[in-house]
C-alpha positions as CSV (number, residue, x, y, z in Angstrom):
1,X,88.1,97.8,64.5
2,X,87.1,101.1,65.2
3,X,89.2,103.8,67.9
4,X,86.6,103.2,70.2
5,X,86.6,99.2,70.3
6,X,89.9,99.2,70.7
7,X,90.2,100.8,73.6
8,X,87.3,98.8,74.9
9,X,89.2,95.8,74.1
10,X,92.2,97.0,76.1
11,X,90.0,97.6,79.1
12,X,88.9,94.1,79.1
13,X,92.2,93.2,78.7
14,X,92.8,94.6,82.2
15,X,89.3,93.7,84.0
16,X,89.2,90.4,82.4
17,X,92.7,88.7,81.7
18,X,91.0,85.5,81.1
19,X,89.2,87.1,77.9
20,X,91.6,86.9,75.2
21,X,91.0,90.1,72.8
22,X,91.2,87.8,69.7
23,X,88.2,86.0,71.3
24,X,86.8,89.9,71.0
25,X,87.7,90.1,67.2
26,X,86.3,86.5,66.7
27,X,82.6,88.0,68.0
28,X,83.2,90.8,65.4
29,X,84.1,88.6,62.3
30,X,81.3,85.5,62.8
31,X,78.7,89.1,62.7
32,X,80.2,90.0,59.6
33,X,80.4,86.2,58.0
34,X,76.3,86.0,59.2
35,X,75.5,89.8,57.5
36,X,77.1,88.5,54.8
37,X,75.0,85.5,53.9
38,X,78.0,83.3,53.3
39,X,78.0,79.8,55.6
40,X,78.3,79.9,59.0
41,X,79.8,77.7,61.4
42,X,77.2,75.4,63.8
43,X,75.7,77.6,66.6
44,X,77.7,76.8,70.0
45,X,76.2,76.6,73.2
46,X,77.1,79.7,75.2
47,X,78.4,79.4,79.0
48,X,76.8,81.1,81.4
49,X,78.8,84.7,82.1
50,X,78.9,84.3,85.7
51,X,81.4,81.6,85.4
52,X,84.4,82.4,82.8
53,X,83.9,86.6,82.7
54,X,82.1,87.8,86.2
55,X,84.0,86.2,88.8
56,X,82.9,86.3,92.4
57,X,85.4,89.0,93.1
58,X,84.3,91.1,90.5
59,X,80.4,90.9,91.7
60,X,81.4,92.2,95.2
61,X,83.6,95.0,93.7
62,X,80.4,96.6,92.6
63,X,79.6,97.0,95.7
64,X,82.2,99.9,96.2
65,X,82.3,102.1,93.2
66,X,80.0,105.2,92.4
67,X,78.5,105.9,88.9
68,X,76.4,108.3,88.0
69,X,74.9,106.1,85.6
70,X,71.6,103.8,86.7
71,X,72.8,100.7,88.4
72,X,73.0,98.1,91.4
73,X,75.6,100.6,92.7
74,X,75.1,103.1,95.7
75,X,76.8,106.6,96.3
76,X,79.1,105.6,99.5
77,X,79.7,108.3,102.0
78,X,81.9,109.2,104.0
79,X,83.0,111.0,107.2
80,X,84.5,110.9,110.6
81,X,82.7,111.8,113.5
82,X,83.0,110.7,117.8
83,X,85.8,112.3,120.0
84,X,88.5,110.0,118.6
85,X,89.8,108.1,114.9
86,X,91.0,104.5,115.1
87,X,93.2,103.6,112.2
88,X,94.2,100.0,111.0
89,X,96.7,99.8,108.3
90,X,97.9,97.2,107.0
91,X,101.4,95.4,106.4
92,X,104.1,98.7,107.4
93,X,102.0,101.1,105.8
94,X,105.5,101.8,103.8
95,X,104.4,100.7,100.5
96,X,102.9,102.9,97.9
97,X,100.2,102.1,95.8
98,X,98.2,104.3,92.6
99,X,95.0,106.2,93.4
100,X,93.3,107.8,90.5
101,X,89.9,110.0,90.6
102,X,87.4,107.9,88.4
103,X,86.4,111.3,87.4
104,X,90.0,111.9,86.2
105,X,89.9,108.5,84.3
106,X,87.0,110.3,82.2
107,X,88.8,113.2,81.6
108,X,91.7,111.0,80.4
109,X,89.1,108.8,78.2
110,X,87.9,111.9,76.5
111,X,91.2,113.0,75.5
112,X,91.7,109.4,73.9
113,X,88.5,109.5,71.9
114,X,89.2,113.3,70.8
115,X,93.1,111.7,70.4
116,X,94.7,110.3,67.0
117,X,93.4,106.8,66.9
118,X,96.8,106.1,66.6
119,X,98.0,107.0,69.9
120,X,95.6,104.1,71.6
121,X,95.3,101.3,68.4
122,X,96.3,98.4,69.9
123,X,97.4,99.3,73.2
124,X,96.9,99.6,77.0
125,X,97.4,103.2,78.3
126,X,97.7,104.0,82.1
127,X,96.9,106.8,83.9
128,X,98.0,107.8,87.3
129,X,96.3,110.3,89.7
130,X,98.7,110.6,92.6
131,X,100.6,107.8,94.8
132,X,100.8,108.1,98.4
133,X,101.9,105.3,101.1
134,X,99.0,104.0,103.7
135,X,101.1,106.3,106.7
136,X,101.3,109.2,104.6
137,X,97.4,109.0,103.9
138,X,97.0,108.5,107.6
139,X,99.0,112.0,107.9
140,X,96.6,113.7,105.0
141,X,93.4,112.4,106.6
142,X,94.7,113.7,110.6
143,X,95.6,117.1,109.0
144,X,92.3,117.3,107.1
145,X,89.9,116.6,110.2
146,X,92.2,119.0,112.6
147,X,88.7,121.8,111.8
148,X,86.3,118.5,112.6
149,X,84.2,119.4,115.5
150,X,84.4,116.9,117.9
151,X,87.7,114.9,116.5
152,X,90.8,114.7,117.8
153,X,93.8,115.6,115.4
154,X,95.8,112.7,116.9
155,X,94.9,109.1,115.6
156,X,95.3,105.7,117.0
157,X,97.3,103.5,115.2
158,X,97.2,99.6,114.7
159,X,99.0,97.4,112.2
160,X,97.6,94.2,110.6
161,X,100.7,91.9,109.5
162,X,100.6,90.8,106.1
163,X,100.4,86.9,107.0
164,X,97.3,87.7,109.2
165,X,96.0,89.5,106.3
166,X,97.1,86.1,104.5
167,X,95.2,83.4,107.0
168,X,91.8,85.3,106.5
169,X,92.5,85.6,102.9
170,X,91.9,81.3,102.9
171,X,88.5,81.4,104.5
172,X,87.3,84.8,103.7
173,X,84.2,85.4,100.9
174,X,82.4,87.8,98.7
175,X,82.8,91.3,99.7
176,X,85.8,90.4,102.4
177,X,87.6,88.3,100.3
178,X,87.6,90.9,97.4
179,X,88.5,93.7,100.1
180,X,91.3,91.2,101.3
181,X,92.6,90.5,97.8
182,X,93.2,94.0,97.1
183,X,94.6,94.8,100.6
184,X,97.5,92.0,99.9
185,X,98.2,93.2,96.7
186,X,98.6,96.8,98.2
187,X,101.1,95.6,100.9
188,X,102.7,93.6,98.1
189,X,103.6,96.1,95.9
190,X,101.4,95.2,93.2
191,X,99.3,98.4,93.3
192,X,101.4,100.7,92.1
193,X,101.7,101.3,88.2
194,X,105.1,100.4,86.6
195,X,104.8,103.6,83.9
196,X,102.0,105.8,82.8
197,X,100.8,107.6,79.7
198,X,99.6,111.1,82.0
199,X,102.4,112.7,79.5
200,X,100.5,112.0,76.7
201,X,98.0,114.8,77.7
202,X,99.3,117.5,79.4
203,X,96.4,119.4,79.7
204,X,94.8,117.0,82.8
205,X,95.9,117.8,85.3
206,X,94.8,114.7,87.7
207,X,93.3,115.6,91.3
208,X,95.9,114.3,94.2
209,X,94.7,112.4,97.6
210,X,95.2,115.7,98.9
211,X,92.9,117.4,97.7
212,X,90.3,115.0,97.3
213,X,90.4,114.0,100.8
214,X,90.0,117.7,101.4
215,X,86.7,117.3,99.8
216,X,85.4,114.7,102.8
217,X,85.5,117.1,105.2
């Protein structure tokens, strides 16, 4: 397989554990038995995507990205207006979790491709952008909107206890229940990366919650 397909292997890998990559590499090899001419095995009915690769979660996650490219997705803005800010955070707000640009992933994904093959063959790189905790993004956000017309530099606070989170989790659907999923995995440590690869080239330098936050306003 070539650079390329390996690294889109690896990112299936992570979107889609249930796809096995030798179930990738099986695709590959029945096109090159058919090209060939030699015998092929009998034609198997093929399941609909929807059900083993698209899960339900996936489909509403669409909803909230932003590619440039054509697509079902939309551009989502963002902003604070009114004469006060109401924040809910949930679990503590203690735990820290991995936020990364998509913009920066792209950097990162060009310095692959331009990369020794051998530095991705066969593996799963990580990249980080910055780390912050839900409070100390509450703290960034009330310094940035201090110079908001209109908005107080003070917020309100709530806090959404994980086994709340938890009981709406069991009835929840579509766009909640992927919103929900991610939330619990957040307060639950799970969103933070173990290692990352960001040493691997130096020369991106990723953009931090700071300063993209700094961009909303």
């Amino acid at each position: 397989m070539s650079p390329n397909t390996n690294a889109s292997a690896a990112a299936i890998d992570d979107m889609h554990p249930g796809v096995a990559r030798d179930q990738i590499n099986q695709t590959h090899n029945v096109s090159e038995v058919a090209s060939s001419g030699l015998p092929q095995p009998p034609a198997q009915e093929k399941k609909p995507v929807s059900e083993d690769m698209y899960p339900a979660g996936i489909r509403a996650i669409e909803n909230m990205g932003t590619p440039e490219q054509v697509s079902q997705l939309h551009k989502m803005e963002q902003g604070i207006s009114g004469t006060s800010v109401a924040v809910n955070i949930p679990g503590t707000g203690d735990v820290p979790v991995t936020v990364t640009l998509q913009s920066d992933v792209a950097r990162f994904l060009a310095e692959i491709l331009r990369a020794d093959p051998a530095i991705s063959r066969n593996k799963t790189l990580k990249f980080e952008g910055d780390r912050f905790t839900f409070n100390q993004a509450r703290e960034i956000v009330s310094k940035a909107v201090i110079h908001v017309p209109g908005v107080k530099s003070t917020f309100s606070t709530t806090f959404t206890a994980v086994d709340t989170l938890e009981k709406r989790f069991e009835t929840a659907e579509g766009y909640e229940r992927a919103q929900l999923q991610m939330l619990l995995a957040t307060v639950r440590g799970q969103g933070l990366l173990s290692h990352k690869h960001n040493k691997l080239f130096p020369n991106v330098k990723p953009t931090s919650a700071k300063e993209y936050i700094a961009t909303l306003f």
